[in-house]
KEKE-3310 file (N, C-alpha, C; in steps of 0.2 Angstrom, whole numbers, plus 5000, padded with zeros to 4 digits):
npx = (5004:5003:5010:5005:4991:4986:4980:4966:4961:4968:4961:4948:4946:4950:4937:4928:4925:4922:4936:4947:4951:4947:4934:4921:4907:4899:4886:4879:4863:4851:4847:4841:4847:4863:4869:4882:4896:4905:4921:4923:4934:4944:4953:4945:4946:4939:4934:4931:4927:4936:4934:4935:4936:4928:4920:4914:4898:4894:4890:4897:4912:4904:4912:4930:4940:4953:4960:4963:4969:4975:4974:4961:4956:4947:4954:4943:4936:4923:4918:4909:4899:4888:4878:4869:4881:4877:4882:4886:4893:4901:4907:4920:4912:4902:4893:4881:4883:4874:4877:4874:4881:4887:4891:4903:4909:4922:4935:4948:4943:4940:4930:4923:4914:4903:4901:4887:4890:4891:4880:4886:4900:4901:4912:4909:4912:4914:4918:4930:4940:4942:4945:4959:4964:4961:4969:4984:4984:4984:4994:5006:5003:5006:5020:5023:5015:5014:5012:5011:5029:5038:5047:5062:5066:5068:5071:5072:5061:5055:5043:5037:5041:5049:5048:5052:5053:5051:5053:5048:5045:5039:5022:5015:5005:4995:4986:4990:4996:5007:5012:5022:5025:5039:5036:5043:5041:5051:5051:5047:5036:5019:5012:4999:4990:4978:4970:4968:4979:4987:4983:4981:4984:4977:4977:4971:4968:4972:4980:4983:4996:4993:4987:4991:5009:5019:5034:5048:5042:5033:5027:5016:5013:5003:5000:4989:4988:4982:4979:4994)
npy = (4994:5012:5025:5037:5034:5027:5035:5041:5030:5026:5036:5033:5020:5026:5030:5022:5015:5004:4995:4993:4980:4960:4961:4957:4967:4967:4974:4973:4968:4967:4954:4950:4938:4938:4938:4929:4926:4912:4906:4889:4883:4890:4900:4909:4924:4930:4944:4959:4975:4987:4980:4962:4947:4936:4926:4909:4900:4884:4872:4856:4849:4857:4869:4874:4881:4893:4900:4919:4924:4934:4944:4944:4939:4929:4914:4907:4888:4878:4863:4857:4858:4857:4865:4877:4886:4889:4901:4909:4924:4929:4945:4957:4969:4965:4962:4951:4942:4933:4925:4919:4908:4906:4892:4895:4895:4905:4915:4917:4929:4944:4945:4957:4963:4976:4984:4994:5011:5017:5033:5040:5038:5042:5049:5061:5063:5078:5082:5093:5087:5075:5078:5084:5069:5068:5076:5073:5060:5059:5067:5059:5050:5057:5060:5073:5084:5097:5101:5097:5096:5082:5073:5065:5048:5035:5022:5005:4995:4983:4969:4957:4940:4936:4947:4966:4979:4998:5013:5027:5041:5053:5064:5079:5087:5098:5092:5076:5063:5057:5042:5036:5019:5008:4991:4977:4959:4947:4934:4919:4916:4920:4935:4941:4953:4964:4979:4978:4974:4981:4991:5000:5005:5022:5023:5031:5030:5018:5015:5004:4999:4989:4975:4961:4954:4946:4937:4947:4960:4974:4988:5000:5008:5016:5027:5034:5042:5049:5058:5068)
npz = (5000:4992:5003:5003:5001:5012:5023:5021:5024:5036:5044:5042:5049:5060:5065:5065:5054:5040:5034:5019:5019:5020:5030:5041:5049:5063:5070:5085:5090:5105:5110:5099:5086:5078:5060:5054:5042:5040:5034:5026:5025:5032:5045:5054:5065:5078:5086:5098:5095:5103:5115:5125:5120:5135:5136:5128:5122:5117:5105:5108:5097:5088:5083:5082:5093:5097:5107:5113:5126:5132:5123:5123:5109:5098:5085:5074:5069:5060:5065:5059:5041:5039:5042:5050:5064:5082:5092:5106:5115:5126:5133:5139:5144:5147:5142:5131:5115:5103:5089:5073:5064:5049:5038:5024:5007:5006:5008:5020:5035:5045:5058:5068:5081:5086:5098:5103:5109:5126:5130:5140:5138:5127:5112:5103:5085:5081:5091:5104:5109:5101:5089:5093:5092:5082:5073:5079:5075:5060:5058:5062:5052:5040:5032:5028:5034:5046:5056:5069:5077:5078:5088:5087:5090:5087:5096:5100:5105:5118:5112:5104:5101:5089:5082:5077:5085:5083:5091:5081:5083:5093:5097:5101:5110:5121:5129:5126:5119:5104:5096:5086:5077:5070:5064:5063:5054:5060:5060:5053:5052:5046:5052:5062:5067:5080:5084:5098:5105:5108:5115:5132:5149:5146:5133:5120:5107:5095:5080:5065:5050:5041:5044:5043:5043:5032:5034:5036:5031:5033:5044:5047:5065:5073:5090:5102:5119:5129:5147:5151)
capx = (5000:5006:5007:4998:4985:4986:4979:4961:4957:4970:4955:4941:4946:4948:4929:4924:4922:4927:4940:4945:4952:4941:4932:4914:4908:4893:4880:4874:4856:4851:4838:4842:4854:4867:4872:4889:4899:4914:4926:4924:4943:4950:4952:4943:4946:4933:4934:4923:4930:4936:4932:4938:4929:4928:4917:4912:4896:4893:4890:4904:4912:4903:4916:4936:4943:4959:4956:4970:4968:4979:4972:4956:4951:4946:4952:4939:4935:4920:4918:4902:4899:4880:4872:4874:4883:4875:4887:4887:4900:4902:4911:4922:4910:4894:4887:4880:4879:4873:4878:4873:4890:4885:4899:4903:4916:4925:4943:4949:4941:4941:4923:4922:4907:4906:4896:4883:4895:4886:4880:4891:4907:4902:4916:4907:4917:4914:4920:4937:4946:4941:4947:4964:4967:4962:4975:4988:4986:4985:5002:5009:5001:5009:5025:5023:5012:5019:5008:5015:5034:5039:5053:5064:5067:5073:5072:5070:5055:5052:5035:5034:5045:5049:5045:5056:5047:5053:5049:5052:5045:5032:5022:5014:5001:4993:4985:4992:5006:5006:5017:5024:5032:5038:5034:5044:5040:5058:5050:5048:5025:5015:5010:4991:4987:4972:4972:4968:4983:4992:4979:4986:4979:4980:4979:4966:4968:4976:4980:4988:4996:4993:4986:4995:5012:5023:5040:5051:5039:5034:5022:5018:5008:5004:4996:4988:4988:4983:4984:4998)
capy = (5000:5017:5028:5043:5030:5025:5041:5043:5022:5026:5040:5027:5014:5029:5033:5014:5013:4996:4997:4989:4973:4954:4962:4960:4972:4965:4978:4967:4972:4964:4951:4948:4936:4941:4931:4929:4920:4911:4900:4883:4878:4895:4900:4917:4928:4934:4951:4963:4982:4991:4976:4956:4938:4934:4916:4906:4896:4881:4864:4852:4847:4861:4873:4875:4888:4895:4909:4922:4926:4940:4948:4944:4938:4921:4910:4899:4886:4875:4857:4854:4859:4855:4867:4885:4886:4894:4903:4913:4927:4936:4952:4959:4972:4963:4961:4945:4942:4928:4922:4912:4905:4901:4891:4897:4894:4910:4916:4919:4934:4944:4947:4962:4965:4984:4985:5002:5013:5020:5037:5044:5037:5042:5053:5065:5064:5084:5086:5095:5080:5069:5083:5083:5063:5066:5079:5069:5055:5064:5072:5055:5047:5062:5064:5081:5088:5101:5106:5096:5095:5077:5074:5058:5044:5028:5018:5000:4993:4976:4968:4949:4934:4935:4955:4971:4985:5004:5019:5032:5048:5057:5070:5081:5094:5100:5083:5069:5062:5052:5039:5033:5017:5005:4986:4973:4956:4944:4929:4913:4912:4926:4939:4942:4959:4968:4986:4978:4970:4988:4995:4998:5010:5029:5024:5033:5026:5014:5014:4999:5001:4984:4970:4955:4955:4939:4937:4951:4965:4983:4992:5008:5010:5024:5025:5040:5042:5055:5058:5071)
capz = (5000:4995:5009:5003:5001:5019:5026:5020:5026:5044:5047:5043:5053:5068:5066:5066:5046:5037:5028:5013:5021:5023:5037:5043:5057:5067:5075:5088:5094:5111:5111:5092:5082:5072:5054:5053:5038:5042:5029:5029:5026:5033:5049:5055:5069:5081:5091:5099:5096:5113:5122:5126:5124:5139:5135:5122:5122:5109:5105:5106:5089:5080:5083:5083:5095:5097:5110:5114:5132:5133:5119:5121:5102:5097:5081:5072:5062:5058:5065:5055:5039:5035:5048:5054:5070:5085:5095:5112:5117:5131:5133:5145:5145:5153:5134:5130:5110:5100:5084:5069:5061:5042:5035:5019:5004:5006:5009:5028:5036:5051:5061:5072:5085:5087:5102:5105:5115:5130:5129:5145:5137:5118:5111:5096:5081:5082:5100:5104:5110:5096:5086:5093:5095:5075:5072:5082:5068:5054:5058:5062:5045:5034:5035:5024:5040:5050:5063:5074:5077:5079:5091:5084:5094:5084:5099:5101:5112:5117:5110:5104:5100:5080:5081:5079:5086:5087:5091:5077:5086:5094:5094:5108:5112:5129:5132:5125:5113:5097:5095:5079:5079:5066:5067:5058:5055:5060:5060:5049:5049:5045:5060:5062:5073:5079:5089:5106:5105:5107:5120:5138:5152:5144:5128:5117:5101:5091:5071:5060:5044:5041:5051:5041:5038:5029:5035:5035:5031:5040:5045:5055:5071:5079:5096:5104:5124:5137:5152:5152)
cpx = (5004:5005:5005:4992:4982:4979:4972:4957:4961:4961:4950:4940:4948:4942:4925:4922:4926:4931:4940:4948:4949:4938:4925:4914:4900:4891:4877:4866:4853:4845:4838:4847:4857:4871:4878:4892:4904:4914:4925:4929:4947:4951:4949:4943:4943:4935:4931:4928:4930:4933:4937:4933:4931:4927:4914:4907:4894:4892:4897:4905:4907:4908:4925:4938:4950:4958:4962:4967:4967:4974:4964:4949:4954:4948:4949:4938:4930:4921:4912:4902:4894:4877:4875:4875:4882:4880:4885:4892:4899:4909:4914:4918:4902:4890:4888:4878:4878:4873:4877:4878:4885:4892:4897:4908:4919:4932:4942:4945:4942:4935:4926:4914:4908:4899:4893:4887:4889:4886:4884:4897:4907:4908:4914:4912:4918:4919:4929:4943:4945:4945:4956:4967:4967:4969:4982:4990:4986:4991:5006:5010:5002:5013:5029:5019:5017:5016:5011:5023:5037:5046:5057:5068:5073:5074:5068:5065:5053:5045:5035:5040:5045:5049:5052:5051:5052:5051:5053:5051:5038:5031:5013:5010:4999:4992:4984:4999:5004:5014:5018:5029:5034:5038:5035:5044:5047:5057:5048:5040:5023:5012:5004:4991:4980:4976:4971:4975:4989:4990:4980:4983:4980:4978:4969:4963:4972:4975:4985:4989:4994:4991:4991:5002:5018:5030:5045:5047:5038:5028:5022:5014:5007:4997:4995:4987:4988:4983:4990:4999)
cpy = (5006:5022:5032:5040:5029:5029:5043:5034:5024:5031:5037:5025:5018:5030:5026:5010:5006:4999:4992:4981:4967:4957:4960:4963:4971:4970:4974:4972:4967:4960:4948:4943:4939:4935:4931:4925:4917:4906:4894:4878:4884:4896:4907:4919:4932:4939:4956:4971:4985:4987:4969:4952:4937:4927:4915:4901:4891:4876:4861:4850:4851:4867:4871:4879:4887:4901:4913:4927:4932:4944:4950:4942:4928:4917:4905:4897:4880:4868:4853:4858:4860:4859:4873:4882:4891:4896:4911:4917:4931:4940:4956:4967:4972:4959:4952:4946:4936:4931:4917:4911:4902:4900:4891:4897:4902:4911:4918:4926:4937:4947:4950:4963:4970:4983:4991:5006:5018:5026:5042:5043:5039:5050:5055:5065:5072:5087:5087:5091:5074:5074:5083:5077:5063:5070:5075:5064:5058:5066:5066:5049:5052:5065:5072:5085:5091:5104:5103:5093:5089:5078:5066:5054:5038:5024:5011:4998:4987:4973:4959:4946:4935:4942:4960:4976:4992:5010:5025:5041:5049:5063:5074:5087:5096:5094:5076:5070:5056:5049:5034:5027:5013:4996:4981:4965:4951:4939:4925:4912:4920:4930:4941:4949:4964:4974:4983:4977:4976:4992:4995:5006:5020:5028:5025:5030:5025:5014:5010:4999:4996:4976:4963:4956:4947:4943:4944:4958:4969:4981:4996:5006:5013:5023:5033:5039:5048:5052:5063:5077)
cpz = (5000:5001:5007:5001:5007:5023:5028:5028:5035:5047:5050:5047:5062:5071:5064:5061:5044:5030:5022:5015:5021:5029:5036:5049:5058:5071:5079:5090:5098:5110:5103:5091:5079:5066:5053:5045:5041:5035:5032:5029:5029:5040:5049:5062:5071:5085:5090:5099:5103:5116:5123:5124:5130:5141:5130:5123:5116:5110:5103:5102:5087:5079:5085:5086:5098:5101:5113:5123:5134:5130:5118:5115:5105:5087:5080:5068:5064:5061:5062:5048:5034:5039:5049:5061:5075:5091:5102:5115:5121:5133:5139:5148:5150:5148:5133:5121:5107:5092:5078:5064:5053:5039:5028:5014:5002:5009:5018:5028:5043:5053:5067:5074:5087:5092:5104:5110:5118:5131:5134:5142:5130:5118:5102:5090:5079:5087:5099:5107:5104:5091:5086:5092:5088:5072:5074:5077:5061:5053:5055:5054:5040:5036:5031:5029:5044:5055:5067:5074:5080:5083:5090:5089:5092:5091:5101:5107:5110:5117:5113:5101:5093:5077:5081:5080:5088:5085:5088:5082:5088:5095:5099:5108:5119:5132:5132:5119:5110:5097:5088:5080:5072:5066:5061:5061:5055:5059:5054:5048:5050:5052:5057:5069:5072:5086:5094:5109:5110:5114:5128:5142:5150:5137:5122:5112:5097:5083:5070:5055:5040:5044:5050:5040:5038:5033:5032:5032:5035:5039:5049:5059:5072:5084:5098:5111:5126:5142:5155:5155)
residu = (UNK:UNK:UNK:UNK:UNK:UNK:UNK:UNK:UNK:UNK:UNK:UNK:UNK:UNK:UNK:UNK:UNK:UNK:UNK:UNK:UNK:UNK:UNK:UNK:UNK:UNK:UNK:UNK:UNK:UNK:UNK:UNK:UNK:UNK:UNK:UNK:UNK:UNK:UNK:UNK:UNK:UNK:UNK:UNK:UNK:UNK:UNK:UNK:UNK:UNK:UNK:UNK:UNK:UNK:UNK:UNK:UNK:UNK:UNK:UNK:UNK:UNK:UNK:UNK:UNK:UNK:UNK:UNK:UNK:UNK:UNK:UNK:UNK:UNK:UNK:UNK:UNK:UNK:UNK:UNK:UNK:UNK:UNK:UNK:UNK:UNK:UNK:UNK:UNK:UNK:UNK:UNK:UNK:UNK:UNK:UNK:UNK:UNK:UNK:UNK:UNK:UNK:UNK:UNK:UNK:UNK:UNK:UNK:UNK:UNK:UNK:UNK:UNK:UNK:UNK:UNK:UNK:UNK:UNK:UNK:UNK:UNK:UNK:UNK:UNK:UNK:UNK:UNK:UNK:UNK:UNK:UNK:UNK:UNK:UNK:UNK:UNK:UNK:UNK:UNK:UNK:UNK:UNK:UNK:UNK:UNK:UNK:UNK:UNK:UNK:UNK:UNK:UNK:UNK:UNK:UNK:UNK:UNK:UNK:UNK:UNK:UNK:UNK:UNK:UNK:UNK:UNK:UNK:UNK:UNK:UNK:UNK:UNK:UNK:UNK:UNK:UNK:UNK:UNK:UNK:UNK:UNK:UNK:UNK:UNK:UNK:UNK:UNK:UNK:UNK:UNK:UNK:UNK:UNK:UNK:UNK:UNK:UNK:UNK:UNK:UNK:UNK:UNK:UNK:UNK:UNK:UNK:UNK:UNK:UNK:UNK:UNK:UNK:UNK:UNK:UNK:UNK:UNK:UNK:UNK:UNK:UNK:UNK:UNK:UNK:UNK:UNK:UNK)
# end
C-alpha cells in the first residue's frame, strides 16, 4: 500500500468505518441474532472492538477455538459443515451476543462485533478531543504535516517473540502524545494483529498500517495516549 494512500482508510478505521480489508463488522442488537459468515477451510478471527471475549458458548464438535487470552480475540474454524453454527459470546463488558455461524466457501476473514457505546462514554466525532486525537494521527500518517513538530526517537522497544518493534518519534500537544512506531516482522510464519493487542491503560487510540504482515515486512503503528 502506498502511503499517501494510507491516510484517508487510517482515518476510517479511527471513526469505526470498514476498511478495505476481509472484514465484517457486526452491530449486535440485544435480544436479536446476528448472521455471521465464516470459511469453511480457513480460519477466522473473532473480536469485539474496545472490548475482550471473555466466553464462548457452543455445541461440542461444532466449533474449533483457538482463544488468545491475553488479547482477548478468538480463532475459528467449523467442525460441521452442513448446519449453521449457534454461538454465544460474552464480553468483558457485561454484553452477551449471540451468533449464527454460516459456513461458507470463502477466503479467511476477520469478524468484528462493534458494540453500541454507551451514551456517557460516547466521544462526538465533532467534539474538541476527538478533534485533537484526529490531528495527532493525521500528523503522524503524513510525513509532509507540519503542525505538529515530531521529536525523533529511533528507539528499540520490546514487543513479541519474531518481532522488531521501534519507536520512530512522537508528537505532543497540551493533552496527550502520538506515538509513531515502526513494526517489523523477523520471524519465519506470518504475523496476524488487531488494535487491542496495542491497547494499555491511557491509551486513546490505536491505528495499524497493516494488520497482516509475511516474514520480514513493515508496518507503521501509531498510538495516541493521554493523560499528560
Amino acid at each position: 500500500m502506498k502511503r499517501h494512500h494510507f491516510l484517508p482508510i487510517l482515518l476510517a478505521l479511527f471513526f469505526g468505518a470498514q476498511s478495505a480489508q476481509a472484514l465484517q463488522i457486526v452491530d449486535p442488537v440485544e435480544g436479536h441474532n446476528a448472521v455471521v459468515r465464516i470459511s469453511e477451510k480457513e480460519t477466522t478471527l473473532l473480536r469485539i472492538e474496545n472490548a475482550k471475549i471473555r466466553g464462548m458458548v457452543f455445541t461440542e464438535g461444532e466449533l474449533i477455538v483457538d482463544k488468545n487470552e491475553a488479547a482477548g480475540t478468538a480463532y475459528i474454524r467449523p467442525g460441521v459443515l452442513t448446519k449453521p453454527i449457534n454461538l454465544r459470546i460474552e464480553s468483558s463488558t457485561g454484553a452477551l451476543h449471540n451468533l449464527i455461524l454460516q459456513v461458507t466457501d470463502i477466503p479467511q476473514e476477520d469478524v468484528v462485533i462493534r458494540e453500541p457505546v454507551k451514551e456517557s462514554h460516547a466521544l462526538p466525532a465533532g467534539s474538541s478531543y476527538a478533534n485533537q486525537i484526529k490531528a495527532l494521527v493525521v500528523a503522524m500518517a503524513d510525513p509532509g504535516n507540519t503542525k505538529f513538530a515530531p521529536q525523533k526517537k529511533n528507539q528499540p522497544v520490546a514487543l513479541w517473540e519474531g518481532t522488531g518493534f521501534v519507536l520512530v518519534a512522537t508528537y505532543k500537544n497540551r493533552m496527550m502524545v502520538g506515538e509513531h512506531y515502526e513494526l517489523t516482522n523477523t520471524g519465519k510464519s506470518q504475523l496476524r494483529m488487531v488494535e487491542q493487542e496495542f491497547y494499555r491503560r491511557g491509551v486513546l487510540a490505536v491505528a495499524i498500517e497493516k494488520m497482516i504482515l509475511e516474514p520480514g515486512e513493515q508496518t507503521r503503528v501509531f498510538v495516541v495516549r493521554g493523560g499528560l
